[in-house]
C-alpha positions, 0 to 999 in steps of 0.5 A: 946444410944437406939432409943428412946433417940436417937428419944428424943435427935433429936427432942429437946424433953423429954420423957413424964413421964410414957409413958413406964408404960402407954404402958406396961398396954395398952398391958397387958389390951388388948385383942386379943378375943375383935375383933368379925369382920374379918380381910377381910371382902367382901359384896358381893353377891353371884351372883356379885361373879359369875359375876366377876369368869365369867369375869375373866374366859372370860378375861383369855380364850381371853389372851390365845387366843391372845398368841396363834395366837401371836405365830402362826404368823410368824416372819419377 
């Protein structure tokens, strides 16, 4: 019993007629040169970019800063 019929049998429910049909001509009709926008698209501008690499680099130098003294510091 495929999963299909399994799903149908679960739920009490017939298979629409022709929906196989239906699905196969979808995706042959379909086509993959239709979608013009990228997948991951940012808005950003430029200099909000920058802002944010400054940011992380400022976020990071302090991260490294506070690991060093943290293992300077002698143990009790």
């Amino acid at each position: 019993m495929s999963l299909f019929d399994r799903f149908h049998a679960a739920f009490e429910e017939a298979p629409p007629r022709g929906a196989f049909e239906r699905l196969q001509s979808d995706l042959i009709k379909h086509s993959a040169a239709r979608r013009a926008r990228p997948a991951f698209h940012m808005r950003w501008s430029r200099m909000s970019l920058r802002l944010t690499a400054a940011v992380a680099v400022v976020v990071i130098a302090i991260a490294l800063v506070a690991a060093y003294i943290a293992a300077q510091r002698p143990t009790v």
